[in-house]
VOMIDO-529380 format. One record per residue (C-alpha): residue in one letter; x, y, z. Coordinates in Angstrom, 2 decimals. Layout:
R r      c1      c2      c3
R A       X       Y       Z
...
END
This chain:
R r      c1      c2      c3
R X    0.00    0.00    0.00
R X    1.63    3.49   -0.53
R X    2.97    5.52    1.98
R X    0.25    7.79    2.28
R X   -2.52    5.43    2.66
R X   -0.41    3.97    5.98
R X    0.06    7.51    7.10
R X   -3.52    8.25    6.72
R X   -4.51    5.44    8.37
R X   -2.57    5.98   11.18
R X   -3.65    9.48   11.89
R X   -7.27    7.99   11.72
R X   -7.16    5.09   14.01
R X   -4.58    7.70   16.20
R X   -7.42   10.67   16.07
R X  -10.21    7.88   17.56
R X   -7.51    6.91   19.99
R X   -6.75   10.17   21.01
R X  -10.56   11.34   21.23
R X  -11.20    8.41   23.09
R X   -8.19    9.17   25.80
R X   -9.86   12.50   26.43
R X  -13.29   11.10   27.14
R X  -12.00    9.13   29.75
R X   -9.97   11.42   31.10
R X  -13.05   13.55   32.08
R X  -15.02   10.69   33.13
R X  -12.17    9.89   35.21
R X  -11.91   13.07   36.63
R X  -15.80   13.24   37.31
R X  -15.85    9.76   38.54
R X  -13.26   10.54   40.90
R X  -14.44   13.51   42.14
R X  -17.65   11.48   43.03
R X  -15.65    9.12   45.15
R X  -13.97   11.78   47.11
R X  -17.70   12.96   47.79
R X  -18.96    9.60   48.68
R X  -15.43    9.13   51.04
R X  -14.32    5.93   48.81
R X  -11.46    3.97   50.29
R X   -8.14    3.45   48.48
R X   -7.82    0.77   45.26
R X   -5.03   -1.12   45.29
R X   -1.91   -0.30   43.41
R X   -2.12   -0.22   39.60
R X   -1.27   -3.17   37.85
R X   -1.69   -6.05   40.96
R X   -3.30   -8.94   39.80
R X   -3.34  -10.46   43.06
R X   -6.76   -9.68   44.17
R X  -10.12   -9.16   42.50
R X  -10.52   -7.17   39.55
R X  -13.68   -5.08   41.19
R X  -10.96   -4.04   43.48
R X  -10.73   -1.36   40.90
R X  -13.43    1.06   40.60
R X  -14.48    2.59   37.20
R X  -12.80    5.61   38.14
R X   -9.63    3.78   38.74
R X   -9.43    2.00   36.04
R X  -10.76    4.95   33.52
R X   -7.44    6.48   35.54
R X   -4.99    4.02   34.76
R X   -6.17    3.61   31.32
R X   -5.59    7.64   30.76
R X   -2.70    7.47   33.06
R X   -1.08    4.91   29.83
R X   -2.14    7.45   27.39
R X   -0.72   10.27   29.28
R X    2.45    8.95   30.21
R X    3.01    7.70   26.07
R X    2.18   11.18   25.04
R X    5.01   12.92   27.56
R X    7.30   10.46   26.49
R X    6.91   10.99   22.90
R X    7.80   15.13   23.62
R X   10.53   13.69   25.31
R X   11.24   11.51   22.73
R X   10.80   14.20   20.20
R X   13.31   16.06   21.69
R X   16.30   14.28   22.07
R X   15.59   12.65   18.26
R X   16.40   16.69   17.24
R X   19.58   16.67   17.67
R X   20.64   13.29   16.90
R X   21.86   12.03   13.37
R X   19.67    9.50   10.79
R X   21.32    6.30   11.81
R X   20.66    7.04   16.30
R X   17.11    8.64   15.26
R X   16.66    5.09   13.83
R X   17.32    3.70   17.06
R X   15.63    5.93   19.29
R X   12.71    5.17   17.59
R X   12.90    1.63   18.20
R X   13.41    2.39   21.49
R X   10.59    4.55   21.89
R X    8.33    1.94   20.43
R X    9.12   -0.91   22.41
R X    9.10    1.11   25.51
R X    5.24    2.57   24.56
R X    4.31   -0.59   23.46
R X    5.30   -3.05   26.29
R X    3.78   -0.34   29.06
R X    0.12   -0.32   27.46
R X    0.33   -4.09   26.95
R X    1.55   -4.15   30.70
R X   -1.28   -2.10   31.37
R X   -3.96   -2.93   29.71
R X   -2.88   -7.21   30.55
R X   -3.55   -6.04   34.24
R X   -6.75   -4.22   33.95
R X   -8.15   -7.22   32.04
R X  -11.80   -7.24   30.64
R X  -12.64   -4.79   27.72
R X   -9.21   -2.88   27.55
R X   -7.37   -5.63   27.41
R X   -9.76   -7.07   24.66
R X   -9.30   -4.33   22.83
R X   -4.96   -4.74   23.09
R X   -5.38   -8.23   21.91
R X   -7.65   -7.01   18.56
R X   -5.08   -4.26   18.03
R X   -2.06   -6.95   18.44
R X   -2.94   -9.10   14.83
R X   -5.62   -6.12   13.02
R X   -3.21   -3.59   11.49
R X   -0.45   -5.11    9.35
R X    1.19   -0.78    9.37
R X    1.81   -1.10   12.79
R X    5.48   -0.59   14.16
R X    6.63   -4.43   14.70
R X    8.07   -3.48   18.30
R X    4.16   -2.39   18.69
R X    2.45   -5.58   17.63
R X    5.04   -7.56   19.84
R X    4.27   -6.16   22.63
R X    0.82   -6.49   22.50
R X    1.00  -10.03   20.95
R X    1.67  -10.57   24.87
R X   -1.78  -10.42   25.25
R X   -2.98  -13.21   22.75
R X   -2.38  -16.18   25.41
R X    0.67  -14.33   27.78
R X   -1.73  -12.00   30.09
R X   -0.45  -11.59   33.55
R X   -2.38  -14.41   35.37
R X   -4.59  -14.19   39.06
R X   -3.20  -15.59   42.38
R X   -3.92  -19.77   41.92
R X   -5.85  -18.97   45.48
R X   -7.92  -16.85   43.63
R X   -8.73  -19.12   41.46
R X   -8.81  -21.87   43.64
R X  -11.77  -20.01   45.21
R X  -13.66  -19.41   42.25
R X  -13.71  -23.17   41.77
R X  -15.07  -23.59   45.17
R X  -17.77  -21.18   45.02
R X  -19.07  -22.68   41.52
R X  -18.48  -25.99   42.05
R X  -18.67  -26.73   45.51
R X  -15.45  -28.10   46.25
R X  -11.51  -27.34   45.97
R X  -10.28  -27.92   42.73
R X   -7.65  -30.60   44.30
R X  -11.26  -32.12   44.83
R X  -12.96  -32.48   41.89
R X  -10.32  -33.67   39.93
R X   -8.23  -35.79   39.98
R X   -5.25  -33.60   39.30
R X   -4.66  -30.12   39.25
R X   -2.29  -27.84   37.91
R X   -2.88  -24.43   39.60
R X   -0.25  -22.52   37.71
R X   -2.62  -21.42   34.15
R X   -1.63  -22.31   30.73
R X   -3.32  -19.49   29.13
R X   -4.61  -16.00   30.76
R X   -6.58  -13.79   28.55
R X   -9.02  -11.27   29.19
R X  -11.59  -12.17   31.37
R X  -10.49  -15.47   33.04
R X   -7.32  -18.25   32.81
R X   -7.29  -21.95   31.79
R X   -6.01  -24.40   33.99
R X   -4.95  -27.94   32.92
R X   -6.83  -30.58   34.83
R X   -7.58  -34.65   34.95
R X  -11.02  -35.59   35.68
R X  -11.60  -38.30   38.46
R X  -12.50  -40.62   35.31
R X   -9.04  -39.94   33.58
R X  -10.22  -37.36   31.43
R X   -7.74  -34.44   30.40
R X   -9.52  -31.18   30.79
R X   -8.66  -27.76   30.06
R X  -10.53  -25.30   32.88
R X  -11.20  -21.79   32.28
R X  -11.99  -19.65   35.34
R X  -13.50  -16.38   35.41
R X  -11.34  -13.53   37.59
R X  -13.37  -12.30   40.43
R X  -14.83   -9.15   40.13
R X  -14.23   -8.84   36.21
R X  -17.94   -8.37   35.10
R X  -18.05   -5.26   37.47
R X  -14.68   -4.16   35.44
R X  -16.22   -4.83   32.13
R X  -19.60   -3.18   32.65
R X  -17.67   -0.10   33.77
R X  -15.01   -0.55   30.43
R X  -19.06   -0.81   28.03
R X  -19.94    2.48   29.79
R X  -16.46    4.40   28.52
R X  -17.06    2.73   25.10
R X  -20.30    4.84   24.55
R X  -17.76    7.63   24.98
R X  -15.57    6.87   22.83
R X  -17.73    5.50   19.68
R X  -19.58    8.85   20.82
R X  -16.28   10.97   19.84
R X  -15.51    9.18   16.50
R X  -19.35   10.17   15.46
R X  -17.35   13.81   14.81
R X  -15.21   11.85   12.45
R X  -17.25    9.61   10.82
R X  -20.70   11.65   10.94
R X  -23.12    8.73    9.26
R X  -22.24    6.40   12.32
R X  -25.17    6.00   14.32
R X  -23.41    5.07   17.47
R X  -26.47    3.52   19.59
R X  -27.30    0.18   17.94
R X  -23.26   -0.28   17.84
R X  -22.41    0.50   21.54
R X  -25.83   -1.71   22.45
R X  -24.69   -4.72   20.49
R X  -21.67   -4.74   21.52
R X  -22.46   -4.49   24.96
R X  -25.09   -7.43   24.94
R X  -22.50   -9.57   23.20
R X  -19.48   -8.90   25.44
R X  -21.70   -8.95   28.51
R X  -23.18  -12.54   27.33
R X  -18.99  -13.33   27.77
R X  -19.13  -13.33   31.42
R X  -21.48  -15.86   31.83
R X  -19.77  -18.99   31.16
R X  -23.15  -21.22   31.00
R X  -23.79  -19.35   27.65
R X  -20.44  -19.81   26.67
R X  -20.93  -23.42   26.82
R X  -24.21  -23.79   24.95
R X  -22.42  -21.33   22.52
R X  -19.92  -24.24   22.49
R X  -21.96  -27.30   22.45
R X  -23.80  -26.18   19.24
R X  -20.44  -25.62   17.60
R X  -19.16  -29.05   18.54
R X  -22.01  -31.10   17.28
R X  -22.49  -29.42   14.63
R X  -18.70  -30.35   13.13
R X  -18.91  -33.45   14.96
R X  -16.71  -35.87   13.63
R X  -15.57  -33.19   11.21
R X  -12.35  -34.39    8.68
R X  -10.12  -31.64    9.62
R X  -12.23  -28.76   12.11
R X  -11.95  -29.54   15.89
R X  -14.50  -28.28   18.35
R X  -13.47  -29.28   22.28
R X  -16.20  -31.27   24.11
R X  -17.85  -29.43   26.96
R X  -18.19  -31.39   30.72
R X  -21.29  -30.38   31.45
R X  -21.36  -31.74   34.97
R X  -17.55  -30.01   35.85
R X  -18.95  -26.10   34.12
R X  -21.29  -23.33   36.29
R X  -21.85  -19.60   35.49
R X  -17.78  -18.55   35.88
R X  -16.18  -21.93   35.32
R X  -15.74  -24.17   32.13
R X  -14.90  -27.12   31.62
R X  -13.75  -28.63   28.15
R X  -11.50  -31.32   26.22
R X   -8.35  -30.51   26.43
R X   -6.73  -29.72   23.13
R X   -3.52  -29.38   21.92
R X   -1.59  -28.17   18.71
R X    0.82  -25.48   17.34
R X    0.44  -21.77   18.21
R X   -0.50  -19.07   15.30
R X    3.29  -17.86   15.60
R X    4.69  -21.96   14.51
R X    2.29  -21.79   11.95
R X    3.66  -18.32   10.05
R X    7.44  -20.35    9.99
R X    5.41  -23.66    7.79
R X    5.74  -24.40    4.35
R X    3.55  -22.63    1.76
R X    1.68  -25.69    1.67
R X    0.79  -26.41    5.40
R X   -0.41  -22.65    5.52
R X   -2.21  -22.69    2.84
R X   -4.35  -25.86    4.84
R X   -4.24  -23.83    7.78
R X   -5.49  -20.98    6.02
R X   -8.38  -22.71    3.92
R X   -9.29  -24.61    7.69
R X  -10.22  -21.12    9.21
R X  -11.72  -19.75    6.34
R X  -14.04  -22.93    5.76
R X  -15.35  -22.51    9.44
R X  -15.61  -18.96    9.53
R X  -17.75  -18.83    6.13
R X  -19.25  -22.27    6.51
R X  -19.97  -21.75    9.88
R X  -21.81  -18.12    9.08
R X  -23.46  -19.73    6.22
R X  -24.68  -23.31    6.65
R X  -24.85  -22.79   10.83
R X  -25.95  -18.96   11.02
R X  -23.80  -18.50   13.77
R X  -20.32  -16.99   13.58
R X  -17.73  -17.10   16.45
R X  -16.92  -13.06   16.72
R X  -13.52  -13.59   18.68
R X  -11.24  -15.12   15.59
R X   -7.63  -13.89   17.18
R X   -4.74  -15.96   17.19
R X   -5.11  -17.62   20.62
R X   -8.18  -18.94   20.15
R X   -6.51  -21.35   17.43
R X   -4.89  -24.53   17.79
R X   -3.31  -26.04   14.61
R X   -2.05  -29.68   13.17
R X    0.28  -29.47    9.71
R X   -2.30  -31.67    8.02
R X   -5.07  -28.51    8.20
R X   -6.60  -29.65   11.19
R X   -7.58  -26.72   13.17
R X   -8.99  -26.91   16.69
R X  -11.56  -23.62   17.49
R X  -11.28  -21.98   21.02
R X  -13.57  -19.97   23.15
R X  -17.39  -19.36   21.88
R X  -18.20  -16.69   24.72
R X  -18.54  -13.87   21.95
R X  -20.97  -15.79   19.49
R X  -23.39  -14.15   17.10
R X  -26.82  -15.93   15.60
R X  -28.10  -14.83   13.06
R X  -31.84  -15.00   11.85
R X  -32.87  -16.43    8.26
R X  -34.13  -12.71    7.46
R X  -29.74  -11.54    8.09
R X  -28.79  -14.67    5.88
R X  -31.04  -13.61    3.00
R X  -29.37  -10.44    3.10
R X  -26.24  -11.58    3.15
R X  -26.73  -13.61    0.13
R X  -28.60  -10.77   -1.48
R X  -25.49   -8.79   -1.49
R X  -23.05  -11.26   -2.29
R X  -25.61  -12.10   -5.59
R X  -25.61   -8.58   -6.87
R X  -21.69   -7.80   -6.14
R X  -20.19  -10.86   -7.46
R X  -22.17  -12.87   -8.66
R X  -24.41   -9.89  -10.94
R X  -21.76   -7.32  -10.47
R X  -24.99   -5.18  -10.33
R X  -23.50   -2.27   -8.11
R X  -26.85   -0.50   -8.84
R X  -28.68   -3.04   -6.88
R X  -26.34   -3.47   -4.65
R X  -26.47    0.23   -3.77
R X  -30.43   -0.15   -3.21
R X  -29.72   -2.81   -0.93
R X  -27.01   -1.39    1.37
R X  -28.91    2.03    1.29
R X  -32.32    0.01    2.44
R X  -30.47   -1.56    5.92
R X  -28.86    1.39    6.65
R X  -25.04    0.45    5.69
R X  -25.10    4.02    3.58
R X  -27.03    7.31    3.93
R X  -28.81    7.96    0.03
R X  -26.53   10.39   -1.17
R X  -26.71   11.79   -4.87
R X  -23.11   13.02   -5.13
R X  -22.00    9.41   -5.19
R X  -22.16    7.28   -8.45
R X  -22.46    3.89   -8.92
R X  -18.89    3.44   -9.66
R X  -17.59    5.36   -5.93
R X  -19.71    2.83   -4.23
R X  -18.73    0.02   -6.15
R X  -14.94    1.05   -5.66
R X  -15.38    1.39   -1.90
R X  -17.60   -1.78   -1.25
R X  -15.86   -3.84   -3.93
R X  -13.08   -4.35   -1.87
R X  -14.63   -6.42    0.65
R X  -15.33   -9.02   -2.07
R X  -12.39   -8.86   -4.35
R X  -11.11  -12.34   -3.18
R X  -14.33  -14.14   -4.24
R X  -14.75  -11.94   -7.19
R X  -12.66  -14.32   -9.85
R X  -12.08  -17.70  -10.49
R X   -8.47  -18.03   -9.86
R X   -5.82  -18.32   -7.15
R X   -5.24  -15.01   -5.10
R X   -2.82  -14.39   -1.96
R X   -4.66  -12.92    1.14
R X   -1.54  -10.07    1.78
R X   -0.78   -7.89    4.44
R X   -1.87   -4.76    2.10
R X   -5.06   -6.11    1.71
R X   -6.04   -6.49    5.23
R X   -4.43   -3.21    6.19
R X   -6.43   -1.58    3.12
R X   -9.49   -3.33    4.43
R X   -8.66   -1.89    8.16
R X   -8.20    1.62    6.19
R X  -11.84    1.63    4.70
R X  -13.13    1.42    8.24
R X  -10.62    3.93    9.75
R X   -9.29    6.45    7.62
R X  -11.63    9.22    6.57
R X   -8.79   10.95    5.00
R X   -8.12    8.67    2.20
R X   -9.53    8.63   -1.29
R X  -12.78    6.87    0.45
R X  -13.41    9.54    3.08
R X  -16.62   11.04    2.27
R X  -18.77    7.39    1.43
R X  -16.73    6.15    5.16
R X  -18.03    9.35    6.46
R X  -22.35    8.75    5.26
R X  -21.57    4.77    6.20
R X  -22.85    3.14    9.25
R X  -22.84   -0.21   10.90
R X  -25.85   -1.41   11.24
R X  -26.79   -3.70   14.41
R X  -26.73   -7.29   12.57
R X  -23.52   -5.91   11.17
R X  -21.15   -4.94   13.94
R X  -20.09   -8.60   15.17
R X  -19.42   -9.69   11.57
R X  -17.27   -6.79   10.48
R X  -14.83   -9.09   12.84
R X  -14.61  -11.14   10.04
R X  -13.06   -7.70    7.98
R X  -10.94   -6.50   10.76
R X   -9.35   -9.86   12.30
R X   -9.95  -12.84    9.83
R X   -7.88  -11.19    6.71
R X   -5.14  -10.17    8.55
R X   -4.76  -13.70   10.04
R X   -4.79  -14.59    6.67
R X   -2.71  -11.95    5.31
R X   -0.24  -12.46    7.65
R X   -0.03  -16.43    6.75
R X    0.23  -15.02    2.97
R X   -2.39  -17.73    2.00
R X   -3.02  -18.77   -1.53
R X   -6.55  -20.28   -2.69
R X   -9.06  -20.48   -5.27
R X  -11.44  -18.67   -2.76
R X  -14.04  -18.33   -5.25
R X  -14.83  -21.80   -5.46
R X  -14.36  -22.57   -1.59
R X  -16.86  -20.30   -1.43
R X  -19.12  -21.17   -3.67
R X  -18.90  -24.43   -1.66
R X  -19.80  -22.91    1.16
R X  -22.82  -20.70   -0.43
R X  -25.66  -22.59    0.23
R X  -27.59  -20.92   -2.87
R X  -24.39  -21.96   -5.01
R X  -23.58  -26.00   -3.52
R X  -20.31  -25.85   -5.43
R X  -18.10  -28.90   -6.02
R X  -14.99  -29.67   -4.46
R X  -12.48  -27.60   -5.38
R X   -9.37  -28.93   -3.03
R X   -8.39  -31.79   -1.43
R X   -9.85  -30.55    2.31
R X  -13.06  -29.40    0.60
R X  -13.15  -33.62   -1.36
R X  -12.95  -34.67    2.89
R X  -15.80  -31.65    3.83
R X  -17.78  -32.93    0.85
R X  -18.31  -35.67    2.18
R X  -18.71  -35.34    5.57
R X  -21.55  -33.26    4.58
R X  -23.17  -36.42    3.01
R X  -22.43  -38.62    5.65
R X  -24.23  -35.52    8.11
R X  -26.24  -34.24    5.80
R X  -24.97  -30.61    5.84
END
C-alpha cells in the first residue's frame, strides 16, 4: 500500500484513539471527584493482579487507562526532543526504542486491567499489518501471555461454583494457568474418570470491570461520530455491549460451544473441544483438552501447510456463518490450535453471534448482486435500504462500487489469489481512515446492528490470513460454502468436507 494510505490510516485510528483518551480522562476526573464525595477507600496499586478485579473502581481503572495514554504522550515530547539533535542512523534507534518502551507499558497495562481494555490490546495486536513491529510484539503478549490471578484466587472461584476445591474435583490439578486472557485463565486438569480437561476460570470481580469498560465505550464511539458523521453510534455501543456482557457468563459460553461441537462433529479436519457439562457453572468451564501449534509456529510452515491452515479457518468462519448462522466473533490468534495436516482446533465461543434467516437472505442478497451480478446498482439499493449508507446523490455507482468492492475482491474471480498484508491493512483503512480517497462514502456509512459482530470477520480474519500469505481459489471454496451456489470440491480438504456433509447431511 503506498505511503500515504499507511500515514492516513494511522492518523485515523490515532485521532479515535486520542478522542477516546480525552473522554476518559473527564469521566475519570468526574468519577473521581464522586468518590472523594462519597469518602471511597483506596484501590489497590495499579497493575496487581493479586486480588479481585472489582478491586478497581471505574474511576480507577478509567485512571490508569488515561494514566497509559498520558504517560506515552510525555514520552513521545521527550522523545521528540532528544531525536532533534541526533543524526539519521541514532534517530533510527531511538525510535525503536521509543516503540518498544510505549508498546510493552500499554500491553503491561492494559494485561492487568483485564476485561474490555485488554480485549481491545489483543484485537489491536494481529488487526493492522502498518503497525510498528516493536508495537504488535508487545501487545502479541496479550494473545495467550496476560499476567495471570493468584492460583488462590482461582482456587476459590472453583469452590464457590463448584462446591469443592479444585484438588477435589479432579483428579489432578495444575494451579499454575496455561493461558490468561481477558476475562479469566485456563487451567490444565484430569477428571476423576481420567479425562484431560482444560478449565477456564473467570477472575473475580471482572464483570463489574467490564460493565464499567461498556460504559467508557459509549464515549468513545460517541467521539468518533465527529469523524465519521453517518455512524449511528447507539445500535453499535448496544450490540456490543449485549455480546461482550453474554462473555461473562460462562453457561452461555458453553451452549455457545456445544452447538459448535455437534455441529462439526466428527468433522475431517475442524476440531470443536467437548464441553463437561457436569464439571462447568456460570464462571467456570470445563472442556477437552486440546492441543496443537500456536498461530506464531504456523507463520514459519511451508507454503503448503499454511495454505491448509489458512483454507481450515476460512471454511469454518464462512461455513460456519453460512450453513450454521452463527459466527464465532472472537477469531484472534489464541483462540486457534493447529495440526500441519489442516486440522484446526476452534477456542472460546463466549462472543458468538446468531443470526436470523431474514440476516442470511441479506447476506446472500449482497453477495448475488456484487459478485455474482456485479450489479452495483442493486447493490447500492440494498445497502442504502439496511442502513449500511445514507442515500446520497453526489455518489455514483462506480464510488460505491470502488469502496464496497473491496470487501469481495477475493471471491470476485475464479483463480488463485494471496490474502496479503496490504489487503487487510487496506481493508482496516476503509473502516478507519476518513482521509483517504474513500473519506466522504466512510463518512455517510454506518454499521448497522446485525452488522457490527461480523465486520470481525473484515478487521481480524484477513489479517490472520494476510499475515499467513495464503493462496486459494477462494471463489470456489466459497461457492462451496454458499448454500444458494452448492459448489463442487475444489481442493483436497473441501473432497474430505464434501463428504462429511453427506455422511451428516450438511
Amino acid at each position: 500500500m503506498p505511503e500515504r494510505s499507511n500515514r492516513n490510516r494511522r492518523l485515523a485510528v490515532a485521532g479515535a484513539a486520542v478522542a477516546g483518551g480525552v473522554a476518559l480522562i473527564r469521566r475519570a476526573r468526574a468519577e473521581r471527584a464522586v468518590e472523594r464525595t462519597a469518602g471511597a477507600g483506596t484501590a489497590p496499586a495499579a497493575g496487581s493482579n493479586t486480588g479481585p478485579v472489582s478491586a478497581l473502581g471505574r474511576g480507577r481503572r478509567s485512571l490508569i487507562t488515561a494514566g497509559a495514554v498520558t504517560r506515552a504522550g510525555t514520552g513521545w515530547a521527550a522523545h521528540r526532543a532528544r531525536r532533534t539533535f541526533a543524526d539519521a542512523e541514532r534517530r533510527e534507534e531511538l525510535d525503536l526504542e521509543h516503540q518498544i518502551r510505549t508498546a510493552t507499558e500499554v500491553a503491561e497495562t492494559l494485561g492487568n486491567l483485564k476485561g474490555a481494555m485488554m480485549k481491545l490490546g489483543q484485537m489491536a495486536s494481529f488487526l493492522d499489518q502498518g503497525m510498528p513491529e516493536p508495537v504488535r510484539d508487545a501487545l502479541a503478549q496479550l494473545q495467550q501471555d496476560a499476567p495471570p490471578m493468584a492460583p488462590e484466587l482461582a482456587a476459590e472461584v472453583v469452590r464457590s461454583e463448584l462446591g469443592k476445591d479444585p484438588e477435589e474435583i479432579f483428579a489432578e490439578w495444575d494451579p499454575v494457568p496455561i493461558a490468561a486472557a481477558s476475562i479469566g485463565q485456563v487451567h490444565r486438569a484430569i477428571t476423576h474418570d481420567g479425562r484431560a480437561v482444560a478449565v477456564k476460570v473467570q477472575y473475580p470481580g471482572v464483570d463489574q470491570a467490564i460493565r464499567g469498560d461498556l460504559e467508557n465505550a459509549g464515549l468513545l464511539f460517541g467521539a468518533m461520530k465527529a469523524m465519521f458523521p453517518g455512524l449511528d453510534p447507539k445500535p453499535l455501543v448496544a450490540e456490543l455491549k449485549e455480546r461482550i456482557v453474554e462473555e461473562l457468563d460462562y453457561r452461555l459460553e458453553a451452549e455457545n460451544q456445544k452447538l459448535f461441537a455437534e455441529y462439526y462433529a466428527d468433522h475431517p479436519f475442524i476440531h470443536i473441544p467437548a464441553v463437561v457439562d457436569e464439571l462447568s457453572a456460570a464462571r467456570v468451564l470445563t472442556t477437552e483438552l486440546a492441543t496443537g501449534a500456536r498461530f506464531s509456529e504456523v507463520v514459519g510452515w511451508s507454503d503448503e501447510q499454511r495454505n491448509m491452515a489458512a483454507e481450515t479457518i476460512y471454511r469454518f468462519v464462512f461455513g460456519s456463518l453460512y450453513r450454521l448462522g452463527a459466527f464465532n466473533g472472537d477469531p484472534h490468534p489464541g483462540n486457534y490450535l493447529f495440526g500441519p495436516d489442516g486440522r484446526v482446533t476452534f477456542l472460546d465461543y463466549g462472543l458468538v453471534k446468531r443470526f436470523t434467516e431474514e440476516d442470511m437472505d441479506l447476506f446472500g442478497r449482497m453477495i448475488q448482486a456484487m459478485v455474482i451480478d456485479h450489479d452495483v446498482a442493486r447493490f447500492r439499493r440494498i445497502v442504502e435500504e439496511v442502513g449500511l449508507l445514507k442515500p446520497d446523490p453526489r455518489f455514483t455507482d462506480d464510488q460505491i462500487g470502488d469502496y464496497f468492492g473491496h470487501f469481495y475482491e477475493f471471491v470476485m474471480t475464479d483463480d488463485d489469489i494471496e490474502m496479503t498484508q496490504e489487503y487487510a491493512s487496506e481493508t482496516v483503512a476503509r473502516f478507519f481512515d476518513a482521509s483517504g480517497e474513500h473519506g466522504e462514502i466512510m463518512k455517510a456509512a454506518n454499521v448497522p446492528r446485525s452488522f457490527v459482530i461480523i465486520q470481525r470477520i473484515n478487521l481480524g480474519i484477513y489479517a490472520l490470513l494476510g499475515e499467513l500469505g495464503a493462496v486459494a481459489n477462494w471463489r470456489r471454496i466459497a461457492e462451496e460454502l454458499w448454500p444458494w451456489a452448492d459448489g463442487a470440491p475444489s481442493t483436497a480438504l473441501g473432497k474430505l468436507e464434501a463428504d462429511w456433509r453427506t455422511t451428516k447431511g450438511r
